[in-house]
C-alpha positions in Angstrom: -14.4 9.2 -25.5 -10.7 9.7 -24.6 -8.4 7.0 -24.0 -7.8 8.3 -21.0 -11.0 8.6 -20.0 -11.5 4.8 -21.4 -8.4 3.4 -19.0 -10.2 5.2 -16.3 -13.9 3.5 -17.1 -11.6 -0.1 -17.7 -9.9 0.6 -14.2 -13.4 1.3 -12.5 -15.0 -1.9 -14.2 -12.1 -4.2 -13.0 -11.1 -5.7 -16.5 -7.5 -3.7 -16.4 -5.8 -3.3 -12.5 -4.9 0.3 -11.8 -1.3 0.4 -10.5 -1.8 1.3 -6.6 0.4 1.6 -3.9 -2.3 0.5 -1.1 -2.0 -3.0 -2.5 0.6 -4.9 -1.3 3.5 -5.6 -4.6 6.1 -7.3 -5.8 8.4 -4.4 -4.7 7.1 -3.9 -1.3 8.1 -7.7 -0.8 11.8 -7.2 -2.1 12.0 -3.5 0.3 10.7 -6.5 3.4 13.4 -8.7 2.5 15.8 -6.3 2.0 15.1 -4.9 5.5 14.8 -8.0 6.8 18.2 -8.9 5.6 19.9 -6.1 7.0 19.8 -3.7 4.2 19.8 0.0 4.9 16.1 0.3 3.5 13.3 2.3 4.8 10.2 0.4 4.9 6.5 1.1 4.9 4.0 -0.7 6.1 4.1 -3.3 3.5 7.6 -4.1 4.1 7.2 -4.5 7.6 4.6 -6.9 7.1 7.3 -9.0 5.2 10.2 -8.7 7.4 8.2 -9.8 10.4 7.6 -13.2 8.4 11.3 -13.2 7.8 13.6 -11.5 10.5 13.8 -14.5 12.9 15.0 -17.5 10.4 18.7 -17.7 9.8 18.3 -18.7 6.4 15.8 -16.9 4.1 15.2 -18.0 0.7 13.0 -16.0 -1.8 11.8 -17.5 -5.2 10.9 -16.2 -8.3 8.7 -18.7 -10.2 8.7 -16.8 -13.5 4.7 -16.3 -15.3 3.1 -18.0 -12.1 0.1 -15.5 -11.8 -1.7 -15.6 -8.6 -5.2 -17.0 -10.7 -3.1 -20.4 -11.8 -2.5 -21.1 -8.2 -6.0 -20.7 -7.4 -7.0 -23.5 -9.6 -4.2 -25.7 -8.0 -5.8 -28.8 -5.6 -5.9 -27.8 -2.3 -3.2 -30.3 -1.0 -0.7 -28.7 -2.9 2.6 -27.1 -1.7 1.8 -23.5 -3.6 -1.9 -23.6 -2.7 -1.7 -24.5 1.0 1.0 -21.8 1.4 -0.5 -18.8 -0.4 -1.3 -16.3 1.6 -2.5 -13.6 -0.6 -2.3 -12.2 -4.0 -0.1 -9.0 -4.6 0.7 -6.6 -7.7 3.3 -6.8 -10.1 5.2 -3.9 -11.1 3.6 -2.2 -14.8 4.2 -3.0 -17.5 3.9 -6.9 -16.3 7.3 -8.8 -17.6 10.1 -10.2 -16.6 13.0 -7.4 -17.1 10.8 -4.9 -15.2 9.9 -7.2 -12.2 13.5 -8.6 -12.0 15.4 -4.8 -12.4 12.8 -4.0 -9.6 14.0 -7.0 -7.1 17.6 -6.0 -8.0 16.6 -2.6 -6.8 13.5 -2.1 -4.8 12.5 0.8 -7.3 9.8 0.8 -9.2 10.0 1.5 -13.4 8.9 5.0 -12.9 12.5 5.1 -11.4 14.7 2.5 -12.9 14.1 3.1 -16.5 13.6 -0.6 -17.0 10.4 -0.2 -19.4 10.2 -3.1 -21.4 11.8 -6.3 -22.9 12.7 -3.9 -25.2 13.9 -0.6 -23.5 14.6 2.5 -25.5 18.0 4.1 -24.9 18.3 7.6 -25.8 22.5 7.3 -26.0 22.1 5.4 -29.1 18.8 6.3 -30.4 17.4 2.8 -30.4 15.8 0.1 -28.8 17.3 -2.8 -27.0 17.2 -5.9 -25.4 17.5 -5.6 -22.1 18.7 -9.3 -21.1 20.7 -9.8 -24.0 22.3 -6.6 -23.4 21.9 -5.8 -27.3 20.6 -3.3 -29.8 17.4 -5.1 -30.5 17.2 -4.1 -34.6 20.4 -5.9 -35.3 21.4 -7.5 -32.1 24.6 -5.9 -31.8 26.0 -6.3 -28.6 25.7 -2.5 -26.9 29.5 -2.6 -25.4 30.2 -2.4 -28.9 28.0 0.9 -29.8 29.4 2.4 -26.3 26.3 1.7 -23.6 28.4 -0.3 -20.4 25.6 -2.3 -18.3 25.7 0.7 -15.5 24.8 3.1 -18.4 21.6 0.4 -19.4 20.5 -0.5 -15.6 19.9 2.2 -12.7 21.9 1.5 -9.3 22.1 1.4 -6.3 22.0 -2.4 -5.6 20.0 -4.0 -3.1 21.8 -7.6 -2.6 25.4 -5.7 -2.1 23.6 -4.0 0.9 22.6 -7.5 2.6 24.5 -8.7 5.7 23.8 -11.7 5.2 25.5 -14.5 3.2 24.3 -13.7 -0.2 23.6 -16.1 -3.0 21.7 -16.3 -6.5 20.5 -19.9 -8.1 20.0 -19.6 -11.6 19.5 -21.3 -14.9 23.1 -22.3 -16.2 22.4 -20.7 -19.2 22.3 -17.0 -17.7 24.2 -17.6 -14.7 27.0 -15.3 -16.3 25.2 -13.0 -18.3 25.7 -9.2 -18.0 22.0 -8.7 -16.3 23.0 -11.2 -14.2 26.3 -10.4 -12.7 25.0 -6.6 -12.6 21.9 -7.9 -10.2 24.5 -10.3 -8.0 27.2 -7.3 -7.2 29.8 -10.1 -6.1 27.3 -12.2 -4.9 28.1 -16.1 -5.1 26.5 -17.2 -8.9 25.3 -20.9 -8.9 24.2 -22.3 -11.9 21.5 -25.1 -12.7 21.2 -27.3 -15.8 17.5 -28.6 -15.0 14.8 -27.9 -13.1 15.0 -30.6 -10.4 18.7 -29.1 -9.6 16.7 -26.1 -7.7 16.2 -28.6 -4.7 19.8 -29.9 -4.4 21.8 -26.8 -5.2 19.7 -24.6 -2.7 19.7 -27.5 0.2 22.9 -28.2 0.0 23.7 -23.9 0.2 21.6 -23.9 3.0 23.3 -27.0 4.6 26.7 -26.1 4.2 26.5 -22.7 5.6 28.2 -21.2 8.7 26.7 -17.7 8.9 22.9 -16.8 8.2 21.8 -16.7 4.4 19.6 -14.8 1.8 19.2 -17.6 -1.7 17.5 -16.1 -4.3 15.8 -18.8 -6.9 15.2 -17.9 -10.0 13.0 -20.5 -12.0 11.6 -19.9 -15.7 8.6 -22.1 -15.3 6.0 -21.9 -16.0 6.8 -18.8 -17.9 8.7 -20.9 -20.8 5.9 -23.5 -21.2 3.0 -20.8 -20.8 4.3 -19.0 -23.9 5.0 -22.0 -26.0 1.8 -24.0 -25.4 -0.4 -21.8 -23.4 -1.0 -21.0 -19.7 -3.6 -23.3 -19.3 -2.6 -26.1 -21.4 -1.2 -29.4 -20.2 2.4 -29.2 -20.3 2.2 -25.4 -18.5 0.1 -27.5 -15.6 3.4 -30.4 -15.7 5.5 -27.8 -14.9 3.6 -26.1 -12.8 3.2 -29.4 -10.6 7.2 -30.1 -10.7 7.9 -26.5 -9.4 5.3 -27.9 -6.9 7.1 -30.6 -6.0 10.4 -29.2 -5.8 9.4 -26.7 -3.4 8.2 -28.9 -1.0 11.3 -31.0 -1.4 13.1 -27.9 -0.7 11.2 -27.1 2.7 11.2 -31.0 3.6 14.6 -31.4 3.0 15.8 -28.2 5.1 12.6 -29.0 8.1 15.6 -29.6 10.6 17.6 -26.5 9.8 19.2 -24.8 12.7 17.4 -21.2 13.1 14.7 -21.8 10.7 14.0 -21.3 7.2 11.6 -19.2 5.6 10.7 -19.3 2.0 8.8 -17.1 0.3 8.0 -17.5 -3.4 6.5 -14.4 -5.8 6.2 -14.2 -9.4 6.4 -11.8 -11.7 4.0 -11.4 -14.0 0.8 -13.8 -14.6 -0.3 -14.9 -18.2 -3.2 -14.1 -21.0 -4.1 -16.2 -23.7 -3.6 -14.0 -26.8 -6.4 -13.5 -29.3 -5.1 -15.6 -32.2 -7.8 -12.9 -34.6 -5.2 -9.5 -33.0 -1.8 -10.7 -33.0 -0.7 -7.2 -34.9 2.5 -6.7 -36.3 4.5 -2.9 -37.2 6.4 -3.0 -40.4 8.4 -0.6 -42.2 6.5 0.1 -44.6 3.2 1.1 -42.4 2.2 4.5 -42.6 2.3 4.6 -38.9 5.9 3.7 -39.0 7.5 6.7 -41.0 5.6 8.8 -38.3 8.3 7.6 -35.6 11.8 8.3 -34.9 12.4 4.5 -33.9 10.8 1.6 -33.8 8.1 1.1 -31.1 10.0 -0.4 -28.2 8.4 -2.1 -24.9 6.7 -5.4 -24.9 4.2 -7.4 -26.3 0.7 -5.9 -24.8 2.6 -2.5 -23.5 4.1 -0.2 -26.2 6.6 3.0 -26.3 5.9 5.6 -28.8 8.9 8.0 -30.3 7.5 10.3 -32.4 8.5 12.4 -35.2 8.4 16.5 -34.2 5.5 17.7 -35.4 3.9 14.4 -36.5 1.8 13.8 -33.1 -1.5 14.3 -34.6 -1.0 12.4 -37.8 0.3 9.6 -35.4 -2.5 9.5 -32.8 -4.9 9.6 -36.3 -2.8 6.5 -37.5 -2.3 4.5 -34.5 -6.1 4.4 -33.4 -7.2 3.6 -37.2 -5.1 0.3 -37.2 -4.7 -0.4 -33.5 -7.3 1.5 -31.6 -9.8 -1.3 -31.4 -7.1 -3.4 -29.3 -4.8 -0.6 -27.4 -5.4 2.5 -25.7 -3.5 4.9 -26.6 -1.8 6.9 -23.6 0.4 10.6 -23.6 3.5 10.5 -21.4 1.7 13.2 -19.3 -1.2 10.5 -18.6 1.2 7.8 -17.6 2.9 9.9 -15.0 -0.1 11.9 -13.7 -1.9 8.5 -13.1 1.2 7.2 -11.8 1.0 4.1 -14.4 4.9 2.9 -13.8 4.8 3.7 -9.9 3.9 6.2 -6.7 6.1 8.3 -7.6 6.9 10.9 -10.0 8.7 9.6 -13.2 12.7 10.3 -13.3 14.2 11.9 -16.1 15.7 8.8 -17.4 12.7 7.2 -17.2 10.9 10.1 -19.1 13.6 9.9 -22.1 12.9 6.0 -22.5 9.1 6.3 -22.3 9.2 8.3 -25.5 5.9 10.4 -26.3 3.2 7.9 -25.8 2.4 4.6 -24.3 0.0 2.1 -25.6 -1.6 -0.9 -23.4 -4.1 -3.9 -24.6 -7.7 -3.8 -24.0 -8.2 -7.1 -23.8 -5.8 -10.0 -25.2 -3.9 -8.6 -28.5 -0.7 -8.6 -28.8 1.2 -6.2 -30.9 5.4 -6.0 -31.9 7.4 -4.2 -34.6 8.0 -7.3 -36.7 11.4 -6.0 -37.4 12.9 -7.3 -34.1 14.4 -11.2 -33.9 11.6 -13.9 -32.9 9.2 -12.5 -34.9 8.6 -16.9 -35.8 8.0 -17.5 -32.1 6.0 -14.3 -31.6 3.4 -15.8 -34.6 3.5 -18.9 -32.4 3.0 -18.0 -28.8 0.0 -18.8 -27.1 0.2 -16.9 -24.2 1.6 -13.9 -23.0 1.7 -10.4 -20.8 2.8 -7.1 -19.5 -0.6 -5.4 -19.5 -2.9 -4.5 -17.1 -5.5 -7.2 -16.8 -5.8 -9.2 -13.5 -4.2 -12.4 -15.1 -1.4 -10.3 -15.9 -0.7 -8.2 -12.9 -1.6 -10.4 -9.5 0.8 -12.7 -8.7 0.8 -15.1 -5.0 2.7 -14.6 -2.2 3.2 -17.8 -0.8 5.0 -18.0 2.5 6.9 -21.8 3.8 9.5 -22.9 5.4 9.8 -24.6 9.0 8.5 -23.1 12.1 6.0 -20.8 9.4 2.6 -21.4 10.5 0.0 -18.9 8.7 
């Protein structure tokens, strides 16, 4: 049977989530807040389900809690913070991880028209793949100012958070606070920067408190994401974090009850986690067959896969690929992506089209599968737990609505 025909039967069975813009997603939420925040955005009806949570607080804070899939919060007790203010679960953006999720908030596009594809993104100006947060050639981490690729020439525009009238801020990790991705996505927005985790509650507080004008905060937190991949989504030290984001949350509503205007926070995720199958964590190296058959190395992520072919070596490649890999991937043609509408509703833009490459190749079930030649190619042989497929734990992530005067 096709691949194609396989995705479809997958789809239909419910072990992979087709993308599909009835469902309320991840970039539906950042159109509501956009709107909702005076941006010149034109919302459908899952926007306007967002901005009518949002409109009427002076102060609106949305956080991204980084790998916090919509089935961990289920298994949360009922008494806590995330649990008792989920109100649904929504989609993330495909492929599932970070870089796609985040360029989408920073936009309100989806990846069929930012060209965001991956963790690592193909760039047709320099034939290669690269890192999109590092803002580096990922085969020899060359920094791509160098090689002639600005960060406008990597990420799409235009900007949502320039476009806000309200008093715009970003809380983030110290340690990325100043990065290129970073001050791209801010577009003169205020930058604060954390050290640890329970600094979220006291550097967006005391933003909040010391304001004179109405605010949007955007909280960016890496955990459980960080923990997940080290140790596993479901181990102990992924559920520590998992309660201390808990716990800081509440502290933040708590702390900001009395507010003048209201707050409203509203907390997303983007992407969930899979345990990886220890028995297909698969590996491209130069000298597999299936690698002198492409142009460069197979860029994307970890469970989702761009293909670059050599002209005239598409049969011998398809041949190849479902030899070593086809028990684990499905196997995809860049026609099939964009006629079932894979990266988004709409049609895929030209950019978009260069970066896919000629095929696109996403897990079955819980492999995990790199071109070994990229760096962390130790911590990839050590990870636990990871995403950007399509399987539920991958793709549904909570909405979770608090703040004072929010009742659900």
């Amino acid at each position: 049977m096709p691949d194609r025909d396989q995705l479809l039967e997958a789809f239909a069975a419910g072990s992979l989530l087709r993308p599909d813009p009835t469902y309320m997603s991840v970039v539906d939420v950042m159109r509501g807040v956009a709107y909702a925040c005076g941006a010149d955005v034109s919302p459908d009806d899952h926007a306007k389900a967002i901005a009518a949570h949002l409109r009427d607080a002076r102060h609106v804070i949305l956080v991204l809690a980084d790998g916090l899939g919509v089935n961990t919060v289920d298994r949360l007790a009922r008494n806590t913070w995330l649990r008792r203010r989920l109100l649904r679960a929504i989609r993330a953006p495909f492929p599932a991880t970070t870089p796609v999720a985040i360029t989408s908030l920073a936009t309100g596009e989806y990846p069929a028209q930012h060209a965001i594809l991956g963790w690592w993104t193909y760039v047709q100006e320099i034939a290669a793949p690269v890192t999109v947060f590092a803002h580096e050639r990922a085969t020899d981490n060359r920094a791509l100012d160098g090689l002639g690729v600005s960060v406008e020439g990597l990420l799409p525009g235009p900007l949502l958070l320039p476009r806000f009238t309200r008093d715009t801020a970003l809380v983030m990790p110290a340690g990325i606070i100043d990065s290129a991705f970073t001050r791209w996505m801010a577009g003169g927005a205020r930058r604060i920067g954390y050290h640890h985790q329970s600094e979220i509650v006291s550097a967006t507080v005391e933003r909040v408190r010391r304001a004179e004008e109405p605010t949007f905060t955007y909280l960016y937190t890496p955990m459980p994401d960080t923990v997940a991949h080290e140790a596993g989504i479901d181990s102990s030290a992924a559920a520590d974090a998992i309660d201390a984001l808990d716990a800081h949350l509440e502290a933040i509503e708590e702390s900001l009850a009395e507010i003048r205007g209201g707050v409203r926070i509203i907390v997303i995720a983007d992407h969930g986690h899979l345990a990886i199958d220890d028995s297909a964590r698969l590996e491209v190296r130069d000298d597999d067959r299936i690698y002198s058959l492409l142009r460069v190395p197979p860029a994307g992520d970890l469970r989702t896969q761009y293909w670059h072919v050599k002209p005239g070596a598409h049969a011998a490649f398809e041949a190849e690929f479902h030899a070593c890999f086809g028990k684990h991937f499905l196997l995809l043609s860049a026609a099939t992506v964009d006629e079932l509408r894979l990266l988004g509703p709409m049609p895929i833009s030209p950019e978009a089209r260069a970066r896919l490459g000629d095929y696109l190749s996403v897990a079955r079930g819980a492999a995990a599968l790199r071109y070994a030649g990229f760096s962390g190619r130790d911590g990839y042989l050590r990870m636990r737990s990871s995403h950007s497929g399509l399987t539920p734990a991958e793709t549904e992530v909570p909405l979770i609505l608090g703040g004072s005067g929010f009742t659900r």
